[in-house]
DRENSEGU-751059 format. One record per residue (C-alpha): residue number from 0; x, y, z. Coordinates in steps of 0.1 Angstrom, whole numbers, padded with zeros to 4 digits. Layout:
BEGIN
ATOM  pos     px     py     pz
ATOM  NUM      X      Y      Z
...
// end
This chain:
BEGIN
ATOM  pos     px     py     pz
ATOM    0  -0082  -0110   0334
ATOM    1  -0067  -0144   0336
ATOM    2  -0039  -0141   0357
ATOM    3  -0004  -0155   0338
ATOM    4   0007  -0170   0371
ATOM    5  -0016  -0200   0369
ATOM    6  -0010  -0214   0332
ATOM    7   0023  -0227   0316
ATOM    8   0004  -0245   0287
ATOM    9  -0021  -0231   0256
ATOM   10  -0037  -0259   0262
ATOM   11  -0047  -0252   0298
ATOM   12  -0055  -0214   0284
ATOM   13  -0083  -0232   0263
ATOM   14  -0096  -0253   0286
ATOM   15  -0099  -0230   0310
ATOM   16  -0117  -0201   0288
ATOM   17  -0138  -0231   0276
ATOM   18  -0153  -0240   0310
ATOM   19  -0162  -0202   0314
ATOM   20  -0176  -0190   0283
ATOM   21  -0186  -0223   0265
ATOM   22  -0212  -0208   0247
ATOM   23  -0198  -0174   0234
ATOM   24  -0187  -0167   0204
ATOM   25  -0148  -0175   0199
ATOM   26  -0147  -0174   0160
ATOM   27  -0166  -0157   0131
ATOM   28  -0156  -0170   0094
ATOM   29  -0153  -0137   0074
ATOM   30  -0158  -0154   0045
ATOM   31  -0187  -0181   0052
ATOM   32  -0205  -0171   0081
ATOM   33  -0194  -0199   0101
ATOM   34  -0194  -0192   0139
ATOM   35  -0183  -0211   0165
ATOM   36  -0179  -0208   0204
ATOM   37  -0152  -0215   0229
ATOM   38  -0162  -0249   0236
ATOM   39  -0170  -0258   0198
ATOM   40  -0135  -0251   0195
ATOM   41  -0124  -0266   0221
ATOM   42  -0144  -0301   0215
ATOM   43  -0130  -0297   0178
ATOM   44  -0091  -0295   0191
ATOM   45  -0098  -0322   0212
ATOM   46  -0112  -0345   0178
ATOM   47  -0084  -0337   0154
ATOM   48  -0055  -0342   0186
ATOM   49  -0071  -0379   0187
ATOM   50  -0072  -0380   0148
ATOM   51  -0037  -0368   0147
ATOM   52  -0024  -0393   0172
ATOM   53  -0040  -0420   0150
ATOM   54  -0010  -0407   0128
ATOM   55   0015  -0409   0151
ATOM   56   0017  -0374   0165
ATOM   57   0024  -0371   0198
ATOM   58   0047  -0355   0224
ATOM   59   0078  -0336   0207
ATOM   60   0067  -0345   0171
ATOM   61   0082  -0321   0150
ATOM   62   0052  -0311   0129
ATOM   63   0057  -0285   0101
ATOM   64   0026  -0264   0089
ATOM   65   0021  -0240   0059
ATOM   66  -0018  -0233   0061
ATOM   67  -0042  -0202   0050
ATOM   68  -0053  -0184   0079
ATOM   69  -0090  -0204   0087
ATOM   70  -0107  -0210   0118
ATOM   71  -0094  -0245   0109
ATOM   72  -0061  -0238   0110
ATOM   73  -0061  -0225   0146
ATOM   74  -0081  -0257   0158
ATOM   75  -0050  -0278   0143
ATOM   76  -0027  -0256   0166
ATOM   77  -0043  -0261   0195
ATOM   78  -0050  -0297   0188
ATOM   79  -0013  -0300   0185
ATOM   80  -0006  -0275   0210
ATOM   81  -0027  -0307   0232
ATOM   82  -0006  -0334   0220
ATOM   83   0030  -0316   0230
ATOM   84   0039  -0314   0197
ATOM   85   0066  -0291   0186
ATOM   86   0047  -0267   0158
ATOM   87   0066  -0247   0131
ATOM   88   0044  -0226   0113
ATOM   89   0052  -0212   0081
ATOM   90   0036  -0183   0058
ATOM   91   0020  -0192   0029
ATOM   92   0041  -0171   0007
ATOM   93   0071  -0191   0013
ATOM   94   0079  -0212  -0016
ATOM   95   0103  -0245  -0024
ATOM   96   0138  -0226  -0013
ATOM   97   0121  -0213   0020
ATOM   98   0102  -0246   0029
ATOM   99   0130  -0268   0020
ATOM  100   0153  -0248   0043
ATOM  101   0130  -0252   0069
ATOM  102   0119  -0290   0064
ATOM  103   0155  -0299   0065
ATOM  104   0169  -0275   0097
ATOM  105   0138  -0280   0113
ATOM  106   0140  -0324   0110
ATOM  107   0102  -0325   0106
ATOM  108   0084  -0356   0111
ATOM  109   0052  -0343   0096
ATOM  110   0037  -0313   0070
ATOM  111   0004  -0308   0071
ATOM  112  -0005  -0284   0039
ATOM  113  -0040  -0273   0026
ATOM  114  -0037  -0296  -0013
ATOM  115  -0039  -0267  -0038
ATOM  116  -0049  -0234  -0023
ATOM  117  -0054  -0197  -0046
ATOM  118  -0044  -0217  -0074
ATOM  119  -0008  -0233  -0059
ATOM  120  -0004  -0268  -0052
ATOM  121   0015  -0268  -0015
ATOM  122   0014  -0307  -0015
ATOM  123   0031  -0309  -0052
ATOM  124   0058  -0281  -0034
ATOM  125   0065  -0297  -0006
ATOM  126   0065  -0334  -0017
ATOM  127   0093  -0316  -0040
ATOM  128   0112  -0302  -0012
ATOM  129   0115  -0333   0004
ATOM  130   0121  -0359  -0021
ATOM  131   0137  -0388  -0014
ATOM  132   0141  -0379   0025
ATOM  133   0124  -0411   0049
ATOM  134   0108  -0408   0079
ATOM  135   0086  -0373   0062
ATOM  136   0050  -0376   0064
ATOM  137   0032  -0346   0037
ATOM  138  -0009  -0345   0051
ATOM  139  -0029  -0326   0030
ATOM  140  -0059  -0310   0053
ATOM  141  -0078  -0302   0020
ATOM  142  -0110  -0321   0033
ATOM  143  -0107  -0313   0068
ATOM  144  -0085  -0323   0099
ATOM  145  -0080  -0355   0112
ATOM  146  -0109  -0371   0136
ATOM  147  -0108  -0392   0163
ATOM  148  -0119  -0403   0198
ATOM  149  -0108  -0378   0227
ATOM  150  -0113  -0404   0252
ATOM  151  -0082  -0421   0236
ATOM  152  -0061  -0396   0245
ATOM  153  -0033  -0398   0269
ATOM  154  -0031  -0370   0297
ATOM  155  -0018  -0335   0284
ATOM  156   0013  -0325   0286
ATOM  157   0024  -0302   0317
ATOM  158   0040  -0268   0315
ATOM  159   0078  -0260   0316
ATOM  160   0097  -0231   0308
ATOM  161   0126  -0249   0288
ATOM  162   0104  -0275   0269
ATOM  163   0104  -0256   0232
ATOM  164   0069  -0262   0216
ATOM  165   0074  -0237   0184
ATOM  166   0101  -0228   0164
ATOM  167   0094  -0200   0141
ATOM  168   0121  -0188   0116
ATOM  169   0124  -0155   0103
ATOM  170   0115  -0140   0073
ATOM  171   0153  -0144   0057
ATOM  172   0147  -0108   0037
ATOM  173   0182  -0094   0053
ATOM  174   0201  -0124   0064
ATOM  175   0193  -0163   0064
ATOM  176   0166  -0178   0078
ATOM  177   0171  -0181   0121
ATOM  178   0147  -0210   0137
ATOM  179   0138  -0188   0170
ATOM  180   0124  -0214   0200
ATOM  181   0093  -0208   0217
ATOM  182   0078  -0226   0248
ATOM  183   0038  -0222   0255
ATOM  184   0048  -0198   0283
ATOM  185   0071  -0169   0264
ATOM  186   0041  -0172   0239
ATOM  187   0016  -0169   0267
ATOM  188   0032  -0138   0280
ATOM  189   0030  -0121   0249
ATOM  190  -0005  -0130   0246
ATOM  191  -0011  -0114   0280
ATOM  192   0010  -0083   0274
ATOM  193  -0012  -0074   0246
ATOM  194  -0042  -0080   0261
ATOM  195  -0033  -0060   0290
ATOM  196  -0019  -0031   0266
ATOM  197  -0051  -0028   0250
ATOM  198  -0077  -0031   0275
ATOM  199  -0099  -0059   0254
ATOM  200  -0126  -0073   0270
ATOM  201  -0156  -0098   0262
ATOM  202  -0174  -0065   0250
ATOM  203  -0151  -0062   0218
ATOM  204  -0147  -0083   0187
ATOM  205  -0112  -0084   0175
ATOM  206  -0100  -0094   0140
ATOM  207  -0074  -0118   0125
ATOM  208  -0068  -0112   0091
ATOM  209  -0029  -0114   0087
ATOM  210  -0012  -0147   0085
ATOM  211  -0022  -0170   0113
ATOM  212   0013  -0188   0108
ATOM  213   0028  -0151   0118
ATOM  214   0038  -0152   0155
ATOM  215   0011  -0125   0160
ATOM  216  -0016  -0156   0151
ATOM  217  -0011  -0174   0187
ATOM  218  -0003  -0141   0203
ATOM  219  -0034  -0126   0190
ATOM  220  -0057  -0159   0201
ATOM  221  -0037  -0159   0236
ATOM  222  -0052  -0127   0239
ATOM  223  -0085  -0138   0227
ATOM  224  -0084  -0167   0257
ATOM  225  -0073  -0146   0283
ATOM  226  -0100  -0118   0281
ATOM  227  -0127  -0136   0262
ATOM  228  -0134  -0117   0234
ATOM  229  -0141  -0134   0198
ATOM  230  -0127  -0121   0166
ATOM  231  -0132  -0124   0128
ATOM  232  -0109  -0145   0105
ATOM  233  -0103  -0134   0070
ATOM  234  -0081  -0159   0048
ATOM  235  -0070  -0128   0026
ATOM  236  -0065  -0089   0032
ATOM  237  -0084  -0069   0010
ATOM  238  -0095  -0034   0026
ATOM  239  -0128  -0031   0013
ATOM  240  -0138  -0066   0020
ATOM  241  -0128  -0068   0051
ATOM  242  -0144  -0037   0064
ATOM  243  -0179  -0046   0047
ATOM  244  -0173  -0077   0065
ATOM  245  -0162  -0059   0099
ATOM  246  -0192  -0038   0099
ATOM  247  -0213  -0068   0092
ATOM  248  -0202  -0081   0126
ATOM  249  -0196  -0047   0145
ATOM  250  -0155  -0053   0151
ATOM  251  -0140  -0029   0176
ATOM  252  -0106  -0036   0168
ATOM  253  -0083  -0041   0137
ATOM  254  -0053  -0038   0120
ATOM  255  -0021  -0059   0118
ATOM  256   0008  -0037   0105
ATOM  257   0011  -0003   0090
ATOM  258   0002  -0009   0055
ATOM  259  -0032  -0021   0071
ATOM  260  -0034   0016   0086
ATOM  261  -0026   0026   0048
ATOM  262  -0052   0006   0032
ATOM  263  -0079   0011   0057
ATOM  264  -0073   0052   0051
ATOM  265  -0073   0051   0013
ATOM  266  -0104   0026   0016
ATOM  267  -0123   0049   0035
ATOM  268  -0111   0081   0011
ATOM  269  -0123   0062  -0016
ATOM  270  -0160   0055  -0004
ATOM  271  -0166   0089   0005
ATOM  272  -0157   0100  -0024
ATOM  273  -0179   0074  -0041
ATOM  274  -0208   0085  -0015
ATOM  275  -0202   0114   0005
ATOM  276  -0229   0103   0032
ATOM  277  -0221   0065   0039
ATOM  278  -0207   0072   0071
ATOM  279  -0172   0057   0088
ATOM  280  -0160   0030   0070
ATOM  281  -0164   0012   0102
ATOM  282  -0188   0025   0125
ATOM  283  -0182   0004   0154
ATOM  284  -0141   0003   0154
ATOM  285  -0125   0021   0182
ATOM  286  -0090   0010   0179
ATOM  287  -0064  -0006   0152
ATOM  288  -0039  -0018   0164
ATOM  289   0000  -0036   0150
ATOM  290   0035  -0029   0143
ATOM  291   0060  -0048   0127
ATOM  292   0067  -0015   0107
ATOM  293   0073   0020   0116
ATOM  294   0039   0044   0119
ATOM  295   0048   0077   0102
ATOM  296   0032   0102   0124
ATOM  297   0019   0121   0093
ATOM  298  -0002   0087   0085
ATOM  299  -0014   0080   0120
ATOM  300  -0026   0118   0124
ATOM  301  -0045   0113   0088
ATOM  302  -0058   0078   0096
ATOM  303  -0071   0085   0129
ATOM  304  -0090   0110   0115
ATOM  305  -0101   0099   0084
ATOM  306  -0114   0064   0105
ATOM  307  -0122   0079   0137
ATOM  308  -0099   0058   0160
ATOM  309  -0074   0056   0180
ATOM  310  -0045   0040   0165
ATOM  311  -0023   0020   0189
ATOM  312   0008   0005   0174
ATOM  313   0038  -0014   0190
ATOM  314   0070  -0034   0189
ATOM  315   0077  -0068   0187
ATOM  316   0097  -0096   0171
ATOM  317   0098  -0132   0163
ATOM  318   0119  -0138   0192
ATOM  319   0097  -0118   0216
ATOM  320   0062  -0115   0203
ATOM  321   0055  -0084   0227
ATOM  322   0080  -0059   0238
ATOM  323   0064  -0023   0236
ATOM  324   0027  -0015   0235
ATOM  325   0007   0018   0231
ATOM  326  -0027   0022   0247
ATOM  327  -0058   0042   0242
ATOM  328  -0052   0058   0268
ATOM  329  -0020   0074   0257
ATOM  330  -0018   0108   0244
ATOM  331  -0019   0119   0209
ATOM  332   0023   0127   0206
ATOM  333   0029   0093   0228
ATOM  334   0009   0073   0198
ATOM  335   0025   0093   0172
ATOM  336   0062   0091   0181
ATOM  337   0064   0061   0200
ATOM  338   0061   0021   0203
ATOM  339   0043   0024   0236
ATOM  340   0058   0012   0267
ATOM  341   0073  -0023   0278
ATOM  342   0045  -0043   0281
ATOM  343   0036  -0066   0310
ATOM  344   0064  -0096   0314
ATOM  345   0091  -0075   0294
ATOM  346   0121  -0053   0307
ATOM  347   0134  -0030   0285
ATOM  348   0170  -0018   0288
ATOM  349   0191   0004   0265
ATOM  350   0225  -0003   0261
ATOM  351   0256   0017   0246
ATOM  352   0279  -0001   0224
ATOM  353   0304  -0007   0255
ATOM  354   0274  -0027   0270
ATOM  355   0270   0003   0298
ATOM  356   0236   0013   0303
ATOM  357   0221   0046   0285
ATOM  358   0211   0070   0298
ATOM  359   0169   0083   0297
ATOM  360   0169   0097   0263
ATOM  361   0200   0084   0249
ATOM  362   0205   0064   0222
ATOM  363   0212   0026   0220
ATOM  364   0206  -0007   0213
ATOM  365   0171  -0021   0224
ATOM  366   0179  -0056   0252
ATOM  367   0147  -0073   0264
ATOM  368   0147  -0093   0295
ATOM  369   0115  -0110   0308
ATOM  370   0094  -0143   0301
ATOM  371   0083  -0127   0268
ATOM  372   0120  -0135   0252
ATOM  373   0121  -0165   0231
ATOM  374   0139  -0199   0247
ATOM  375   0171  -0203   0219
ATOM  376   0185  -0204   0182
ATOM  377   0184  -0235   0166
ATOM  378   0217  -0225   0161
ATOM  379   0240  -0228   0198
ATOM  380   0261  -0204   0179
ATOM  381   0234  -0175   0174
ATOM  382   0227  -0179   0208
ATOM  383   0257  -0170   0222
ATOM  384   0256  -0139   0204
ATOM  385   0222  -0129   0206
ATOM  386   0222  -0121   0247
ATOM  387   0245  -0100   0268
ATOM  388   0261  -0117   0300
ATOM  389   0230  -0110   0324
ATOM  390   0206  -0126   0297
ATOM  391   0189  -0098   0279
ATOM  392   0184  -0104   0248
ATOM  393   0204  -0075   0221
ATOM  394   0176  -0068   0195
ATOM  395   0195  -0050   0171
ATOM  396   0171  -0024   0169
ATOM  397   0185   0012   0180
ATOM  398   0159   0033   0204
ATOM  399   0159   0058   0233
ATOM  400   0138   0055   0265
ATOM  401   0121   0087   0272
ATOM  402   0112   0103   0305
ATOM  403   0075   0090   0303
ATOM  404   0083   0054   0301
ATOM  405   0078   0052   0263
ATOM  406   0102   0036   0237
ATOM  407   0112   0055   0201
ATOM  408   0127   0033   0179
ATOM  409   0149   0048   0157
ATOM  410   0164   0025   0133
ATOM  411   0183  -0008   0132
ATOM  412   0222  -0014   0135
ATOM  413   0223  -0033   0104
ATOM  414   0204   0000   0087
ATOM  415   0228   0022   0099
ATOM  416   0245   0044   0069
ATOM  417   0280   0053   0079
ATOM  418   0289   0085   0058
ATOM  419   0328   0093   0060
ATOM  420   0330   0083   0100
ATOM  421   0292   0094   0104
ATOM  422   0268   0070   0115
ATOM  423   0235   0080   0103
ATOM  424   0197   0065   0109
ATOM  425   0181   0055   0078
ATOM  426   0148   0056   0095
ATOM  427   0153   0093   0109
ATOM  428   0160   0107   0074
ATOM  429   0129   0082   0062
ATOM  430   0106   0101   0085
ATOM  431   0115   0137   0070
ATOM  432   0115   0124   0036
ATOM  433   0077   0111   0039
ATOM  434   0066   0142   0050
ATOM  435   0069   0162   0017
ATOM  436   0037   0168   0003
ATOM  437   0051   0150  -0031
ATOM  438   0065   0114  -0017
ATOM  439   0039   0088  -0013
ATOM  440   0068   0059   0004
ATOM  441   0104   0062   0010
ATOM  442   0135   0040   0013
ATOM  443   0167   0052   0023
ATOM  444   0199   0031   0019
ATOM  445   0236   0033   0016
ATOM  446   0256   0027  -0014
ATOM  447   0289   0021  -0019
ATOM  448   0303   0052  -0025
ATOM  449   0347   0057  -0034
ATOM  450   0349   0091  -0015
ATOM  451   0319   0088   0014
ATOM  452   0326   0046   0021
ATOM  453   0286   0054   0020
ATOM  454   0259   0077   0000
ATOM  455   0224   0085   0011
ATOM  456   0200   0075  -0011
ATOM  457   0164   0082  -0008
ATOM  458   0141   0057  -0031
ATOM  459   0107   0073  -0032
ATOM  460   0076   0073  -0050
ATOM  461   0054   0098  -0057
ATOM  462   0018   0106  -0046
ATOM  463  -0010   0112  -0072
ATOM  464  -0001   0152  -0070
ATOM  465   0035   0150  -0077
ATOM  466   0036   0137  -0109
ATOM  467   0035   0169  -0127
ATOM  468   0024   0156  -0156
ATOM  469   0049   0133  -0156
ATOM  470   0051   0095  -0148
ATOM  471   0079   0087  -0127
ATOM  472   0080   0050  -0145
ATOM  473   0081   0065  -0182
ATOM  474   0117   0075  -0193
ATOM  475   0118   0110  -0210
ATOM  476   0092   0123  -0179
ATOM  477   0097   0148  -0154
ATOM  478   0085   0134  -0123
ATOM  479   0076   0170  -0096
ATOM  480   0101   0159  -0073
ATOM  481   0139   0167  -0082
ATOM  482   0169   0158  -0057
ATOM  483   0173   0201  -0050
ATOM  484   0138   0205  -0040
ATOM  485   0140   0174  -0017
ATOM  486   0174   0187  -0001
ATOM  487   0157   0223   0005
ATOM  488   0130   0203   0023
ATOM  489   0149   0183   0044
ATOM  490   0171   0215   0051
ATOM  491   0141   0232   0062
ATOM  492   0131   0210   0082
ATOM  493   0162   0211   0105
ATOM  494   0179   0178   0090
ATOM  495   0220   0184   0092
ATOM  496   0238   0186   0061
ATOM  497   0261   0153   0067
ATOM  498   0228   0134   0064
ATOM  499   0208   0148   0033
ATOM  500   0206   0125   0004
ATOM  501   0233   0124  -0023
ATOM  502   0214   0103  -0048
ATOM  503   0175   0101  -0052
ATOM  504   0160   0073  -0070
ATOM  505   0121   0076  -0081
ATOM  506   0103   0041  -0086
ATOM  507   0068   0031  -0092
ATOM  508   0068   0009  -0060
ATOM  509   0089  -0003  -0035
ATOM  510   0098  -0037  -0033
ATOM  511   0085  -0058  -0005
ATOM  512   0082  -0092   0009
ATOM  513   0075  -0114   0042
ATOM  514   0044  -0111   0059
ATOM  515   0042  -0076   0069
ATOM  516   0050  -0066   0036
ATOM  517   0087  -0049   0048
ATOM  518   0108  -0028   0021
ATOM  519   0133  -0052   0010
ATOM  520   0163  -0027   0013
ATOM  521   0188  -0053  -0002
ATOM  522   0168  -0057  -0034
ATOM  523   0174  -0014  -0039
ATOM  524   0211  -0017  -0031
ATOM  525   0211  -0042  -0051
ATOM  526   0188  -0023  -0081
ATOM  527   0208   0012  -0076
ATOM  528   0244   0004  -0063
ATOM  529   0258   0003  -0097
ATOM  530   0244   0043  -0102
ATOM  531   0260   0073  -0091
ATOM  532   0252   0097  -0069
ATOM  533   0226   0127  -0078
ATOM  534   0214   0103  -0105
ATOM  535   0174   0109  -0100
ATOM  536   0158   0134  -0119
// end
């Protein structure tokens, strides 16, 4: 394992990886066979940092990017990552309110987009977004990255802890969009901490098939150069492609968020129904692995089976990449119930809403201390509020530290429902709700309500055997599911009475956005707000 103590830079991480596995693979192109090794990629960072200099990148240019997740893409990171460049990333999904927002708080100098990409012309958006702004420079990468002569370029830049080197901004589905600061080395210890958490080694072959422009994309290739292992690159998610393609190359390890536990599961249902003797869907996977949404415990119990794996999921944020990881070596109830433990470079603390510290198994707000924590807000004024007076960083996530060491996250401030003086955890009720045989996904959200201040409501939808003969999108329909039956469950299963639902909405899907494909709770309080309470069917 490369120890985190003698790095400060990516760069040095890829130079050093480079010089002692050249010639392993780093990279496999899931979609064209492509493979390159650790020095390929390397020598190619090293070519486009010269051919981006010739543009006039250099030290602290504020370059914005918004490219598909390629093996080219990551070699245009680390090329800039070489020149000192300050990188802002963006997900492809964003469109011209997002990317103008960013282009304009983030003063970039530079955008490099991929042309027209899935049928959308980036260059034609962005040129938009910035207008009649000088001193912007759009660079479309459609025909590859810039080229030049390493041996022009000036020394790389050295390692400090308060140089910022990426600003990432948040996905802006609850609030506006925040521009979090990142230097090499918080990124680096995130990188580490999962790589630790896990156990990879040069043995395994890891897969990237989320958005590289995520903060899991450098975190997941830190990982990569500190224990040597190559991984797969997908440009697009589709479960059944990407596991014909993963057992093509015999990947060990997967995942990226819950709803790529989800898909994986129903893939796998569905091909052995289609053939009853084809095998695991993945023969060679021993591990998925992500977070970025809760893991019901019903669907890690069914998936693990189903795919014959361990699932491993943990906790992190823009603003600290790693905070909690589970392990393989962690029981069955740790993997179900919890985020894992703190990972390596990250001290967890709860706190009560006087600041004091909780106790072991109360419940509080989730701080972070540690190198893993993100530099600053763009904004000095977000700053000030987002860390208590010893410097631990107040996640607004609500959690308890048990006995063992683990985390359990159980909801987020903001999603608190407060019910006549009650404060009640969406996510708690969520977790119930999910498990009746009936409900497929769940939401639940409070409304406005006259008498309550709040009202529970539970947006569901229903699995294949609770329609009833009914479609829950077809007015005049009786969906199986009825707001009584869902109360008796909930009642049954030891939930109090000042937290069961008042109002329970049936949809054919839950609305979602961002990169890990979140439930976009204000779009439902916005959607059922103006309905009363016991209004489902």
């Amino acid at each position: 394992m490369f120890e985190l103590a003698r790095t400060r830079t990516l760069w040095e991480l890829v130079e050093y990886r480079a010089r002692v596995s050249g010639d392993a693979p780093m990279f496999f192109d899931g979609g064209g066979g492509r493979a390159v090794t650790f020095g390929e990629v390397r020598d190619a960072a090293l070519r486009a940092a010269a051919g981006f200099r010739e543009l006039g990148v250099g030290a602290g240019t504020r370059v914005v990017w918004q490219l598909p997740t390629r093996i080219d893409t990551v070699v245009a990171s680390l090329a800039l990552a070489r020149l000192g460049a300050v990188q802002t990333p963006v997900i492809h999904l964003h469109r011209a309110r997002e990317v103008g927002f960013i282009l304009a708080e983030s003063a970039a100098e530079f955008v490099l987009v991929p042309g027209v990409w899935r049928g959308f012309d980036y260059a034609a958006m962005v040129r938009g977004a910035v207008g009649e702004r000088a001193g912007v420079r759009v660079v479309s990468v459609a025909d590859g990255l810039p080229d030049g002569d390493p041996g022009a370029l000036p020394a790389a830049p050295e390692g400090e802890d308060d140089t910022t080197r990426w600003v990432y901004y948040t996905s802006g589905t609850t609030s506006a969009p925040k521009g979090v600061e990142h230097t090499d080395a918080s990124l680096i210890a995130g990188g580490v901490g999962l790589a630790t958490a896990l156990g990879m080694s040069a043995d395994d072959i890891g897969s990237i098939a989320f958005p590289y422009a995520h903060i899991a994309g450098p975190d997941y290739v830190i990982a990569m150069l500190v224990s040597g292992f190559p991984a797969v690159v997908l440009e697009a998610f589709d479960a059944d492609r990407a596991a014909e393609v993963y057992r093509r190359h015999g990947v060990t390890m997967a995942g990226g968020s819950t709803a790529f536990y989800q898909a994986f599961y129903d893939a796998s249902r569905r091909r052995r129904e289609a053939a009853p003797d084809a095998g695991p869907l993945i023969p060679s996977l021993r591990l998925l692995s992500g977070g970025g949404a809760p893991l019901p415990p019903e669907l890690y119990r069914a998936a693990g089976r189903e795919l014959g794996c361990a699932i491993v999921h943990g906790y992190g944020m823009t603003e600290c990449p790693m905070i909690t990881m589970g392990t393989p070596y962690d029981g069955d109830e740790q993997l179900a119930h919890t985020v894992g433990r703190p990972v390596a470079g990250a001290r967890v603390r709860i706190v009560r809403p006087d600041g004091s510290a909780a106790a072991t198994g109360e419940t509080g707000e989730v701080t972070v201390a540690g190198p893993v924590v993100f530099r600053r807000y763009t904004d000095p004024a977000l700053t000030a509020a987002a860390f208590t007076a010893d410097g631990h960083f107040r996640t607004g996530d609500l959690g308890r530290l048990r006995a063992d060491g683990h985390l359990v996250l159980t909801g987020r401030l903001k999603d608190i429902i407060i019910r006549k003086g009650e404060n009640i955890s969406a996510q708690e009720i969520e977790e119930l709700v999910r498990s009746h045989p009936a409900v497929a996904d769940v939401a639940v959200i409070g409304l406005p309500d006259r008498e309550r201040g709040e009202r529970v409501c539970a947006v569901v939808t229903l699995t294949g055997d609770g329609d009833g003969g009914g479609r829950a999108d077809i007015p005049g329909t009786r969906p199986r599911l009825t707001l009584a039956e869902l109360t008796a469950h909930l009642r049954a299963a030891g939930l109090m009475t000042q937290k069961l639902p008042e109002q329970l909405e049936i949809t054919g899907a839950l609305p979602r956005g961002g990169p890990l494909n979140k439930v976009l709770k204000a779009a439902l309080r916005e959607r059922y707000g103006g309905t009363g309470p016991g209004s489902g069917p």
